[in-house]
C-alpha positions in Angstrom: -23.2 0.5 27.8 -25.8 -0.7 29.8 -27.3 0.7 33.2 -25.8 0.1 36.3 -26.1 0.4 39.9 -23.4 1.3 42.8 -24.3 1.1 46.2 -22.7 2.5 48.8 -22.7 0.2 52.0 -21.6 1.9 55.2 -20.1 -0.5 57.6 -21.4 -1.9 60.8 -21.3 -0.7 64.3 -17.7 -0.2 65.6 -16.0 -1.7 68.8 -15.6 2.0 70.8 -16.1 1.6 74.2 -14.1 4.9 74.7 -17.0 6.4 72.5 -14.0 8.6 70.7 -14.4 10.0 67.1 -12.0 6.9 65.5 -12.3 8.5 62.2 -9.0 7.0 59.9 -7.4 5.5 63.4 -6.4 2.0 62.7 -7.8 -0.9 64.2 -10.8 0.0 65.1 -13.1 -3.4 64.5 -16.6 -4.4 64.0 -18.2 -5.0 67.6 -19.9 -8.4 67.8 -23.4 -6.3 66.7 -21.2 -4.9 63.9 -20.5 -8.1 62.5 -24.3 -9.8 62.9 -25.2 -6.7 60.7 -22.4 -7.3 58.5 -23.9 -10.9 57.8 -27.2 -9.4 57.6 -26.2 -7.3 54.8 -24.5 -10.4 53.0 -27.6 -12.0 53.4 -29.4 -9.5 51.9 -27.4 -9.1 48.9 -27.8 -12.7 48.4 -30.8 -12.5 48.2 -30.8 -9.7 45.3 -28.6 -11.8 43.7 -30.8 -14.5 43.8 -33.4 -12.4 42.5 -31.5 -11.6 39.3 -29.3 -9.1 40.5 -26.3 -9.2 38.9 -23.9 -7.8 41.6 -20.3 -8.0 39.9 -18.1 -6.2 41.7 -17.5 -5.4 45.4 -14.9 -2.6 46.8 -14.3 -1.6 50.2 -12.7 1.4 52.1 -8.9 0.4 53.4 -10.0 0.7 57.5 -10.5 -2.3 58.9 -14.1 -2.0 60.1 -15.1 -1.7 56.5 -13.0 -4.3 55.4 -14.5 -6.7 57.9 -18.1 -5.5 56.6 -17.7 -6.5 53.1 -15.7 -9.7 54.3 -19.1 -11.9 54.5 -20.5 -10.2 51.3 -17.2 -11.1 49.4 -17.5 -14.6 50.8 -22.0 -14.8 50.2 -21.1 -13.9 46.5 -17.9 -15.5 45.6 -16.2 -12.1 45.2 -12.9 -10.4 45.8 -12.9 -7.5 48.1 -11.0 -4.6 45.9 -9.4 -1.7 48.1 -9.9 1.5 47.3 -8.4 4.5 49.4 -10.8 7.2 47.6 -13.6 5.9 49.5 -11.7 6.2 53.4 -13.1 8.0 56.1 -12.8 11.9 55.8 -10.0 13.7 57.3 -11.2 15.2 60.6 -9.5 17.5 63.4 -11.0 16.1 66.5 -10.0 12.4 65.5 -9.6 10.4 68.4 -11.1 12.6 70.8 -14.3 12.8 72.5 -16.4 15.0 70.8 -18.7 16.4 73.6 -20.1 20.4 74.5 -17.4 20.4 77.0 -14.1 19.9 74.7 -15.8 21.8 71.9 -16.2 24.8 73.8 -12.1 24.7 75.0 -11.0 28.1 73.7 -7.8 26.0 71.6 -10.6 24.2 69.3 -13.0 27.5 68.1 -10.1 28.3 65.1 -11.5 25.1 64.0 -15.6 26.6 63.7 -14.6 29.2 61.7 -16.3 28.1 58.1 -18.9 24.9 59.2 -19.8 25.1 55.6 -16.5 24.0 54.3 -16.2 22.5 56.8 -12.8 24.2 59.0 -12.2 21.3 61.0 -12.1 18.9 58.2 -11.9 17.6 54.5 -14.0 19.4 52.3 -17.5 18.1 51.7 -17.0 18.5 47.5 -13.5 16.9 47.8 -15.3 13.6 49.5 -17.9 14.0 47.0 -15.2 14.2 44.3 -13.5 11.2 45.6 -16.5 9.1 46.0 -17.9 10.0 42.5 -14.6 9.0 40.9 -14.5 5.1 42.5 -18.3 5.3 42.0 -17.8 5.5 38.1 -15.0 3.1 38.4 -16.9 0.7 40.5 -20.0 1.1 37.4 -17.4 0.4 34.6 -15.5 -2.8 36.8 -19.6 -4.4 37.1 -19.9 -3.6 33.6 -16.8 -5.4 32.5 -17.4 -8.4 35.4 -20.8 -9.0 33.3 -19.5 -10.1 30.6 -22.5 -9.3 28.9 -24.8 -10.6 31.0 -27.5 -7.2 31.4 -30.1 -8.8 32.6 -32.6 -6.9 34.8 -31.9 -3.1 35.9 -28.0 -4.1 34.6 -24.8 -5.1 36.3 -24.4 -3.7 40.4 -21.4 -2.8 42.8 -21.1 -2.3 46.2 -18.6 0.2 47.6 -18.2 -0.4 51.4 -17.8 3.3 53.0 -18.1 6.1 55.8 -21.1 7.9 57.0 -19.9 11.7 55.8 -18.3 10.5 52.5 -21.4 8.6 51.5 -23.5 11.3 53.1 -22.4 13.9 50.9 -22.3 12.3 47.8 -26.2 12.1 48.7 -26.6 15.6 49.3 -24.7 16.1 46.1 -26.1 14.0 44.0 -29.9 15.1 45.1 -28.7 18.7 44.4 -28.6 19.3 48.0 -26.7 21.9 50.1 -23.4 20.2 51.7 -23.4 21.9 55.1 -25.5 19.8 57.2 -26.1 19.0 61.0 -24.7 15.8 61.6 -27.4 14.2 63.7 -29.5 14.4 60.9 -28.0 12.2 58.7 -30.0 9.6 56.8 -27.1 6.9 56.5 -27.6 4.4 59.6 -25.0 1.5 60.1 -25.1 -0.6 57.4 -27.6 1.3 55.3 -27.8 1.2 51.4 -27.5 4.6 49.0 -27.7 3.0 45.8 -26.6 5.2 43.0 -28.2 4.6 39.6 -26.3 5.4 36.6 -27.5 5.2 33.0 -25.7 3.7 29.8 -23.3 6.9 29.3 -23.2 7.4 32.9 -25.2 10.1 34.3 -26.5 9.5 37.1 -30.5 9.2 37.2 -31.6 8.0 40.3 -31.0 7.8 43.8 -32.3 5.4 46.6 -31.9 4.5 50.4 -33.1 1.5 51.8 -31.8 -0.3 55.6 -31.9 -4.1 55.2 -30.3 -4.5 58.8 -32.8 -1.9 60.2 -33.8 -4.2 63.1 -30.7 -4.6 64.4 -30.2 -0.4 65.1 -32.1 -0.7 67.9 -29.5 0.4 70.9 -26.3 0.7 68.3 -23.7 2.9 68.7 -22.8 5.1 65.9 -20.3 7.4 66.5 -20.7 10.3 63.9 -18.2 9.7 61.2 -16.8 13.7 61.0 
């Protein structure tokens, strides 16, 4: 089989004007700045494409703000959007709250700090990293098959339209990085790009980060995922 590249796309800036942690809550959409970033990324996809990048197959998360990311990619391309549940949000204890010093010092939550490097108040960082590597080699074998053949250049590509954490720890993981992390220093902006690189039999042999909408963070909300 030939090389192939995934790359997971994390969705534009959320409508939150309660500035809560919306984690798998429904209905939370992309804000007008949201969807200008959405069409950026379209745009630059196109572009790849093209280029000669042969970008076969496009799946998205089933919450709606990722759903309406990949909507303009989908339609740029000529592709069908393919849900996938494995790459949702992760699970998190303080959904729909604000998460602030205040509520996280109220005596009922500290149960929840008792192992950050699980972590406690969530889904476990190698079960999102399990997840996401499963629909990533999925994802690799659908391009592959949407080829047809056609290998030109680095080989067939898929997008996978995610969540900061999930796509944050398959980054740590995948770099042979610790899991445990401080959230604020997460390097997966809105919209940003970690492409995943796998060879012919699948091992993965390369990772990347790029921000084709970086201009538009400027002033974005972005509501740490978990």
């Amino acid at each position: 089989m030939p090389q192939a590249t995934v790359h997971l796309l994390r969705h534009g800036e959320v409508h939150n004007p309660d500035g809560v942690l919306y984690g798998r809550l429904p209905e939370f959409h992309l804000s007008e700045l949201g969807q200008e970033m959405a069409r950026t990324l379209a745009g630059h996809f196109t572009e790849r494409a093209a280029a000669g990048a042969r970008i076969t197959h496009l799946v998205a998360s089933p919450l709606v703000r990722a759903q309406e990311t990949a909507a303009p990619t989908a339609e740029a391309l000529g592709l069908d959007i393919t849900t996938d549940s494995r790459i949702i949000e992760a699970e998190n204890y303080f959904e729909g709250m604000k998460v602030n010093r205040a509520e996280l010092r109220r005596p009922k939550h500290w149960a929840k700090f008792v192992n950050p490097l699980r972590p406690s108040w969530g889904e476990p960082y190698k079960a999102q990293v399990a997840r996401m590597m499963a629909a990533a080699q999925d994802a690799r074998l659908k391009a592959i098959e949407a080829a047809n053949g056609d290998f030109g250049g680095s080989g067939p590509e898929a997008i996978m339209v995610s969540h900061q954490l999930p796509i944050w720890s398959t980054r740590l993981s995948a770099e042979g990085r610790k899991l445990w992390h401080d959230p604020r220093k997460r390097e997966c902006t809105l919209t940003s790009v970690t492409s995943l690189v796998f060879d012919g039999e699948g091992s993965l042999i390369r990772v990347s980060y790029s921000e084709p909408a970086a201009a538009l963070l400027p002033g974005a909300a972005s509501t740490p995922g978990a």
